[in-house]
C-alpha positions as CSV (number, residue, x, y, z in Angstrom):
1,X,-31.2,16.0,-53.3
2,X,-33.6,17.7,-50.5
3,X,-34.2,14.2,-49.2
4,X,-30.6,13.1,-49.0
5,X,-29.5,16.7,-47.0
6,X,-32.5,16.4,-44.8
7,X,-31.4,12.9,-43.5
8,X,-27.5,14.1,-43.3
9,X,-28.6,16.3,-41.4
10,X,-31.1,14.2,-39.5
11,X,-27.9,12.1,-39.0
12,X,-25.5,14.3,-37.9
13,X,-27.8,16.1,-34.9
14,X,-28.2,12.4,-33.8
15,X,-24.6,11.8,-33.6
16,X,-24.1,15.4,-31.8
17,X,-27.2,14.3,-29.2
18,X,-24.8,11.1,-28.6
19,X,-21.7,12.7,-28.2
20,X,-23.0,15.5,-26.3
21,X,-25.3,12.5,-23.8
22,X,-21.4,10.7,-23.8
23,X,-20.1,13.8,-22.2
24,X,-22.8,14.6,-19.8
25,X,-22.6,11.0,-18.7
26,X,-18.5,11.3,-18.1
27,X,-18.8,14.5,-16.2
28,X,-21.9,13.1,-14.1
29,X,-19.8,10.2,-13.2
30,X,-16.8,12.7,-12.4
31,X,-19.4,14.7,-10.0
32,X,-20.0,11.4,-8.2
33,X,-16.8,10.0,-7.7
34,X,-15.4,13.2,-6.5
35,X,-18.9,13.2,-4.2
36,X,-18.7,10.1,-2.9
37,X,-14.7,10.3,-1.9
38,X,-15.7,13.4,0.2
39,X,-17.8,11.0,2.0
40,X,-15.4,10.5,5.1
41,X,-15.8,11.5,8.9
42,X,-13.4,13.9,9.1
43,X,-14.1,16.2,5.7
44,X,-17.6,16.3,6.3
45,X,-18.4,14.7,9.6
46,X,-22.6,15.6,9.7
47,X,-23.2,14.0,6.3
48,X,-21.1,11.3,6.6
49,X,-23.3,10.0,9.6
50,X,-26.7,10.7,8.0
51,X,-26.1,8.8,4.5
52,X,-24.3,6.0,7.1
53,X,-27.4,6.0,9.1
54,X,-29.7,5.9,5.8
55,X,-27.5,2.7,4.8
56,X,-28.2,1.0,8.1
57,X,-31.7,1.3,7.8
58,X,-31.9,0.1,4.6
59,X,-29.8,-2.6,5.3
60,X,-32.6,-3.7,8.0
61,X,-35.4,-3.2,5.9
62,X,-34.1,-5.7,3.1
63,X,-33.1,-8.0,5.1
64,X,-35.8,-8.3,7.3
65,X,-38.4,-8.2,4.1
66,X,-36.1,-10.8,3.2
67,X,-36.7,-13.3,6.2
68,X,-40.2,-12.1,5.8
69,X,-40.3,-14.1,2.6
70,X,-38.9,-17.0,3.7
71,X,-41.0,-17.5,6.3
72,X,-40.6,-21.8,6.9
73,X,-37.5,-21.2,7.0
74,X,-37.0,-18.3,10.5
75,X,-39.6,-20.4,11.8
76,X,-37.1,-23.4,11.9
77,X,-34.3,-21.3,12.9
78,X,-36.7,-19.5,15.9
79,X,-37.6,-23.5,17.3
80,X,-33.7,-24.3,16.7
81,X,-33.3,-21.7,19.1
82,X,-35.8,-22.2,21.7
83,X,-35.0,-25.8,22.1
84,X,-31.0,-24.6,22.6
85,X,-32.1,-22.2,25.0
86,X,-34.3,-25.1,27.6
87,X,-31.5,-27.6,26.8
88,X,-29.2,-24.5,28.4
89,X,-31.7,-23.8,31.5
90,X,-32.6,-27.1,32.2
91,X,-30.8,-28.7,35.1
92,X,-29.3,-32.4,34.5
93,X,-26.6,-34.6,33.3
94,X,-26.3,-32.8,29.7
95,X,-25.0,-29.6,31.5
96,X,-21.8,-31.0,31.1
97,X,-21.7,-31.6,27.3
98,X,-23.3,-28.2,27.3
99,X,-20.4,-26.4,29.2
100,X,-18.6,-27.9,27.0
101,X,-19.5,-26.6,23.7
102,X,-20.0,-23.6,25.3
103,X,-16.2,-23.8,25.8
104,X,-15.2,-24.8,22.5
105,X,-17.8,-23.0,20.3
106,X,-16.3,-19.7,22.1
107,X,-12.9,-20.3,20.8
108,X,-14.3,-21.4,17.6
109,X,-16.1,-18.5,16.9
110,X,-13.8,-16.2,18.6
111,X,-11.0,-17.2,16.5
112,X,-12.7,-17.6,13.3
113,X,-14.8,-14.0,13.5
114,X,-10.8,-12.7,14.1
115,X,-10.2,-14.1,10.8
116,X,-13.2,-12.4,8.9
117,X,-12.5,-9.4,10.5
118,X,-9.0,-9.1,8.5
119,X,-10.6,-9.7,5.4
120,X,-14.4,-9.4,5.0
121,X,-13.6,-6.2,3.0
122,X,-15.7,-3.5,4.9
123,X,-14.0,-0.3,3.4
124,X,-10.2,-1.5,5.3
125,X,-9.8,-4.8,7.2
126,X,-9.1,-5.5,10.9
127,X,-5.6,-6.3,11.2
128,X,-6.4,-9.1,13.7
129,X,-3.2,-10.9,13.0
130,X,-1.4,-8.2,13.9
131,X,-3.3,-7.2,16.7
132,X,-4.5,-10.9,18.5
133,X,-3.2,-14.2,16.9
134,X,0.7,-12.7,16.5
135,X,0.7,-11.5,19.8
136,X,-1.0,-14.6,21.1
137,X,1.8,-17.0,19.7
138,X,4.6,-14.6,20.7
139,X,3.3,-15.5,23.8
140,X,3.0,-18.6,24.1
141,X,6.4,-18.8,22.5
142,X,8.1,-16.8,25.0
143,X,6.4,-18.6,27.9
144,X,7.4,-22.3,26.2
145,X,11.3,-21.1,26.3
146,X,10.7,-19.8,29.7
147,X,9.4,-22.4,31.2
148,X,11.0,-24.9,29.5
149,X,7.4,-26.6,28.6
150,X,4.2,-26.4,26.7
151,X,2.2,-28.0,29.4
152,X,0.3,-25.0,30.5
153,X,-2.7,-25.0,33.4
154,X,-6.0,-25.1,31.9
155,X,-7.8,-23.2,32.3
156,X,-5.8,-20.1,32.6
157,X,-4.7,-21.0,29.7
158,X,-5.3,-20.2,26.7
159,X,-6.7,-16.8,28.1
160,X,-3.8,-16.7,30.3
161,X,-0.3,-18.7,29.7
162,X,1.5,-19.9,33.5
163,X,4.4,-22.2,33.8
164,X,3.4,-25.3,35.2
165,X,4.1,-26.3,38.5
166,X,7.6,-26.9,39.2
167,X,7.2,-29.7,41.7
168,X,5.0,-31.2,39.2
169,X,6.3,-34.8,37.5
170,X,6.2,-32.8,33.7
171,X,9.5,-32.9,32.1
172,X,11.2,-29.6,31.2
173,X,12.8,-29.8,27.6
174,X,13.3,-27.4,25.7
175,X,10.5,-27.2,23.1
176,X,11.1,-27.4,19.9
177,X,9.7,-25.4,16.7
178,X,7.7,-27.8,15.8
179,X,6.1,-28.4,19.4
180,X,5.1,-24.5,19.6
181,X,3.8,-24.6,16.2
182,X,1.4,-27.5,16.7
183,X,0.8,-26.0,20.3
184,X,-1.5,-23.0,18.0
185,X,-2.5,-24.8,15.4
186,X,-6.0,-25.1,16.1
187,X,-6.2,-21.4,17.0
188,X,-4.0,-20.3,13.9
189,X,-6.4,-23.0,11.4
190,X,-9.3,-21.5,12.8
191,X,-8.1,-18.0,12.0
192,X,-6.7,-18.5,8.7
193,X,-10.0,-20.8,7.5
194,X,-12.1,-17.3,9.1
195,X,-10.0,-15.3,6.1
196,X,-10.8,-17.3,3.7
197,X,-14.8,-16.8,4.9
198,X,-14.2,-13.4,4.4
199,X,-12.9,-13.7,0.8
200,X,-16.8,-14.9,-0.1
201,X,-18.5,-12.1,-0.4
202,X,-16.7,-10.5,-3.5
203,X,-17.0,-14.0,-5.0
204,X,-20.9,-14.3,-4.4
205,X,-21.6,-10.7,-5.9
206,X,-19.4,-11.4,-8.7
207,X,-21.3,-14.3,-9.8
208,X,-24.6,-13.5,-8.8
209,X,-24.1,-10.3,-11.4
210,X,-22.9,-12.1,-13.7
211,X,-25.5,-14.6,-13.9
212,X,-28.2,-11.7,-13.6
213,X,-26.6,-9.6,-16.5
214,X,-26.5,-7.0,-13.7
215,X,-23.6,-5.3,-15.0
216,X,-23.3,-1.9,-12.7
217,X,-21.9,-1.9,-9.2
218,X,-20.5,-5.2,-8.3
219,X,-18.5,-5.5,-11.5
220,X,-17.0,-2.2,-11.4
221,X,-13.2,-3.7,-10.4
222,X,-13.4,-5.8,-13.4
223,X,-14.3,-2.5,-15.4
224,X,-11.0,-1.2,-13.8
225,X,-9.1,-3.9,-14.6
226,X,-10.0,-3.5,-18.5
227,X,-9.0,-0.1,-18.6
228,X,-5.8,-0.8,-17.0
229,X,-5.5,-3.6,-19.7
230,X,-6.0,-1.3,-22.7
231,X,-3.6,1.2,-20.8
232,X,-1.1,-1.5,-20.7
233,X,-1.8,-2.1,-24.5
234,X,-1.2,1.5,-25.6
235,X,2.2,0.9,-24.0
236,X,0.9,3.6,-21.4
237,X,3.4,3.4,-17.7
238,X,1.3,1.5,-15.3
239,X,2.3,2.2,-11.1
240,X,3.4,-0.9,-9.2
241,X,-0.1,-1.6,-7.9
242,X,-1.7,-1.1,-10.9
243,X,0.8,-3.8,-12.7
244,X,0.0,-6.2,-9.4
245,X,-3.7,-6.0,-10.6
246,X,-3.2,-7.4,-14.1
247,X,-0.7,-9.7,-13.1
248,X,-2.9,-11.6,-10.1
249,X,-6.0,-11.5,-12.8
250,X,-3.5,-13.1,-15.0
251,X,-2.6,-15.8,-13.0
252,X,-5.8,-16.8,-11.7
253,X,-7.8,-16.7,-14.9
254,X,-4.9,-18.6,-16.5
255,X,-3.7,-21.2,-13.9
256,X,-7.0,-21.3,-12.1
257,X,-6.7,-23.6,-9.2
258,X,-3.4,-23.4,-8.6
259,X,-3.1,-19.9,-9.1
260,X,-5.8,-19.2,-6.5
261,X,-3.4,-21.4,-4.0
262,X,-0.5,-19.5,-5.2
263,X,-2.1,-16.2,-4.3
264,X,-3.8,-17.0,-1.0
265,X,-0.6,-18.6,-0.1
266,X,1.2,-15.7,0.2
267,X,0.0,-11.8,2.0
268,X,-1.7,-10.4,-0.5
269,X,-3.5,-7.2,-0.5
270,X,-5.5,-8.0,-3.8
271,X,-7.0,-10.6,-3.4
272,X,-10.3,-9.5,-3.4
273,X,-9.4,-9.0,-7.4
274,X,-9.2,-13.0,-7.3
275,X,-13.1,-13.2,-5.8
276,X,-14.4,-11.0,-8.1
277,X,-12.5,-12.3,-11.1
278,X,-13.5,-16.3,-10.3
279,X,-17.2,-14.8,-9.7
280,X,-17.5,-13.5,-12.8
281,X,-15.9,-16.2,-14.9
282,X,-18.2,-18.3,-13.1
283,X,-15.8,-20.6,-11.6
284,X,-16.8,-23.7,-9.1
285,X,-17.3,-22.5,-5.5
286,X,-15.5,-25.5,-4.5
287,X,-12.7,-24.8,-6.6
288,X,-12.3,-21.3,-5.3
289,X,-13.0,-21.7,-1.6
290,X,-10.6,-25.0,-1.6
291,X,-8.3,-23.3,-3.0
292,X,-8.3,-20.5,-0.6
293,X,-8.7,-22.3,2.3
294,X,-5.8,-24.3,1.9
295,X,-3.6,-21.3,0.8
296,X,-4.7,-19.3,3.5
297,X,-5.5,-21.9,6.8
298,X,-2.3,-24.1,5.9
299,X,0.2,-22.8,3.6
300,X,0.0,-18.8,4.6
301,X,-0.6,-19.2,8.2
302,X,2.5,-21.9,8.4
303,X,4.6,-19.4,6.8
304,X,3.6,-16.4,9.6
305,X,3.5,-19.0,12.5
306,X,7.2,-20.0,11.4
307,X,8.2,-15.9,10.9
308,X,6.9,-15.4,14.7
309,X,8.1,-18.7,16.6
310,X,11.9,-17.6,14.9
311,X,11.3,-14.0,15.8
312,X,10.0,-14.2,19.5
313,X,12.9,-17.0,19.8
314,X,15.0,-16.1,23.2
315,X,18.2,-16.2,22.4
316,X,17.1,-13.7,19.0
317,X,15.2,-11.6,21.7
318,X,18.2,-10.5,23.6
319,X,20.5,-10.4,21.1
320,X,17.8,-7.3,19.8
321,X,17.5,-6.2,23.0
322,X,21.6,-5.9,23.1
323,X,21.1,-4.4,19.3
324,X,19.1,-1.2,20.5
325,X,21.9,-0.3,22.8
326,X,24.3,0.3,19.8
327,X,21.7,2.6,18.3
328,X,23.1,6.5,18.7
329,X,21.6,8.7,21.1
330,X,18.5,6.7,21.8
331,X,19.4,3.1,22.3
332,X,19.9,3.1,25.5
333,X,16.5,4.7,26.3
334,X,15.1,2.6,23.8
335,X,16.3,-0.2,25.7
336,X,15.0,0.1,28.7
337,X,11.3,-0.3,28.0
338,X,11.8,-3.2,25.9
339,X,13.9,-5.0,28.5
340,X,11.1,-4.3,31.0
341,X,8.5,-5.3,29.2
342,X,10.1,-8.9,28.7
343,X,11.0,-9.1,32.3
344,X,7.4,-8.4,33.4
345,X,6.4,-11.2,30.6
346,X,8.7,-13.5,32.4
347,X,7.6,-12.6,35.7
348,X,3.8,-13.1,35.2
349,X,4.2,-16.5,34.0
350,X,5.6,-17.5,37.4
351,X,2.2,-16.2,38.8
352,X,1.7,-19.7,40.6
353,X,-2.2,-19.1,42.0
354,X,-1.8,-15.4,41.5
355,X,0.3,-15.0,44.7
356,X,1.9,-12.0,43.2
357,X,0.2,-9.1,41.2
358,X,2.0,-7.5,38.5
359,X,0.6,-5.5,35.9
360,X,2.6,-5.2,32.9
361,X,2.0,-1.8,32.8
362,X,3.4,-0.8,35.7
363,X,6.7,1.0,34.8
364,X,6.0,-0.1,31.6
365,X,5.8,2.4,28.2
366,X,5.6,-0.4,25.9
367,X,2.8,-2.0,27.2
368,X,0.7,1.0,27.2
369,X,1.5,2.0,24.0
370,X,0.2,-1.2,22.1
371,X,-2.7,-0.8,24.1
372,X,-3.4,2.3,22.6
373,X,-2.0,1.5,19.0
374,X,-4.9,-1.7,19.6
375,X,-7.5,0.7,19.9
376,X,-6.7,3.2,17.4
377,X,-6.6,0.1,15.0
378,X,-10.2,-0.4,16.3
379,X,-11.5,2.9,16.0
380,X,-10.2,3.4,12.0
381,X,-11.9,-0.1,11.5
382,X,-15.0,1.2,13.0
383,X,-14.6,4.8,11.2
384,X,-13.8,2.8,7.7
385,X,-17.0,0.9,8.0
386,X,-18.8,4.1,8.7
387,X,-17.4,5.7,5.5
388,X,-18.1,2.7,3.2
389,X,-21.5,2.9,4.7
390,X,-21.8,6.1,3.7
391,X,-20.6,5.7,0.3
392,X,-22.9,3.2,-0.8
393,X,-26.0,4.6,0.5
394,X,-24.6,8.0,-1.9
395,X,-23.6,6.2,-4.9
396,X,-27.2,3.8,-4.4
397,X,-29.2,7.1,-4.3
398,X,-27.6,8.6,-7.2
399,X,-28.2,5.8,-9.3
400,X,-31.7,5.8,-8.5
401,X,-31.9,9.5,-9.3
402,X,-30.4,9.0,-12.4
403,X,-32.3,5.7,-13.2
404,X,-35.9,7.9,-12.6
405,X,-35.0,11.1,-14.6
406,X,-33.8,8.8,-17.7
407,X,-37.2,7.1,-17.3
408,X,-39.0,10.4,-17.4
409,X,-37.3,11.8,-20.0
410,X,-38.4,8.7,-21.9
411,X,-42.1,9.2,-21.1
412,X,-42.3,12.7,-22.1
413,X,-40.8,11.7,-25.7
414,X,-43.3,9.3,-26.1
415,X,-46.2,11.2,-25.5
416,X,-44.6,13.9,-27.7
């Protein structure tokens, strides 16, 4: 009978240790998440910077240990780029093919760092669409209706759109949608197929845990997304973006290429859910990267050239212009700006050899308020990146804290 009560009993405080190890856990994780989300430039500005600074650094150090390592393969990339630079400085007939790819590999890279910019996932992406390609085929939408052509100067163009010359033998037509759409389809490709670059990394760390058994950090959304799916079971009321979760999970794990297509086809703010879920389920990179590249560099970006070419059309233009006139007290004020800035538009591209100077801020509020609404964009990117910086220098630290004392606290009981 002593026996028996002694290992109850032996039982039981076992059980309690758990429980009570359970809880400490829970509220430990509690003290970090609400640590780690106070991480942000303007609650605790000093900080912020120092665990972003610590991130940086760290950043460096593994990845230089990590060229370090492979050292045959810097030393390729280092004569690579000495031979590029004496092809470069070296006078002769090849300065031509070298002017231009330097040309051409500037677009290139300029459009398609645009496009991992909106989506490589640093804390909040770059709303380069918004900010760059839109306004760029507005543009050149605007100037085709104006001028009644697509054949623009180049250069300017595409840095800068003029009409062309008028006692030129080009035929003015009208263009059609069609015309203006494959007038920016290299631009718009190369930003769409940059998008889908920056829907990699979720996928990589996804798999690369996975195939480690490395079950902590880079899994965490699919953690989430459990909990939302028991949450759901319980019959629990689940928020709109909560139920968009479960559902794109669904879709991709279920209809796997063609749900990939289906939801890089369309904007989508979750689809970083779709890189982590085809990580971890260990699905082809060919299959997931096909798929997102042709929802996002052909389908999607079709869709928002069409929605911009119909919007920026010139007869829809000043019929809104003639709208904001009917609007009470302000239309008319409202007005105004709007109708200036499209004058000044149509002005400039009748610039022929820059005879006339016109800024289009000149008399002009809306111009200078997208400049500014441009660099507020940037500066949130940049303070976004700063903050995730931040965060993950905290949360690595903690971990490592946690990781040591556990390992202490299992030395001591074995030398007790």
């Amino acid at each position: 009978m002593s026996t028996g009560s002694s290992n109850s009993k032996i039982t039981s405080n076992r059980n309690g240790n758990n429980n009570n190890s359970a809880v400490s856990q829970k509220n430990d994780n509690k003290k970090l998440a609400k640590e780690i989300k106070s991480l942000v430039l303007w609650k605790s500005p000093m900080k912020t910077l120092k665990y972003a600074s610590l991130e940086i650094i760290y950043l460096l150090q593994t990845n230089v240990n990590r060229l370090l390592h492979r050292r045959a393969q810097l030393t390729a990339v280092l004569v690579l780029l000495c031979s590029i630079a004496v092809a470069i400085y070296t006078p002769g007939e090849h300065q031509k093919l070298i002017d231009y790819f330097k040309h051409k590999g500037f677009f290139v890279v300029y459009w398609l760092g645009l496009g991992i910019l909106s989506s490589v996932g640093l804390g909040t992406g770059l709303h380069t669409f918004l900010l760059y390609l839109g306004p760029h085929i507005a543009s050149v939408t605007l100037a085709a209706y104006e001028c009644s052509s697509l054949n623009f100067p180049e250069p300017p163009y595409p840095n800068e759109i003029l009409c062309p010359d008028e006692n030129g033998a080009a035929e003015h037509t009208v263009p059609s949608l069609w015309s203006i759409m494959t007038k920016v389809r290299y631009e718009a490709f190369l930003w769409g197929a940059g998008t889908a670059l920056g829907e990699l990394p979720p996928y990589f760390m996804a798999k690369a845990a996975r195939l480690s058994g490395n079950d902590t950090e880079e899994l965490e959304n699919l953690q989430e997304l459990e909990k939302l799916q028991k949450r759901k079971e319980k019959g629990e009321k689940l928020g709109l973006f909560d139920k968009g979760k479960l559902m794109m999970e669904d879709i991709v794990e279920r209809v796997g290429f063609f749900g990939i297509l289906l939801c890089a086809s369309i904007p989508n703010p979750l689809f970083d859910l779709a890189g982590i879920t085809c990580g971890h389920f260990l699905v082809p990179f060919w299959k997931f990267f096909g798929a997102t590249l042709i929802g996002k560099a052909v389908i999607k970006m079709h869709i928002q050239k069409i929605f911009v070419i119909i919007s920026f059309n010139e007869n829809l233009v000043d019929k809104f212009i003639d709208i904001l006139a009917l609007i009470p007290l302000v239309g008319v004020r409202l007005q105004k700006p709007f109708k200036g800035f499209f004058e000044s538009q149509k002005q400039r591209l009748h610039r022929n050899n820059h005879k006339q100077s016109i800024k289009p801020s000149d008399g002009n509020i809306l111009a200078s308020v997208f400049e500014y609404f441009v660099f507020a964009m940037i500066c949130y990117f940049i303070i976004s990146i700063v903050n995730t910086f931040a965060q993950s220098c905290c949360k690595r630290m903690r971990k490592l804290q946690s990781s040591n004392s556990s390992v202490d606290i299992a030395s001591i009981k074995q030398e007790s």
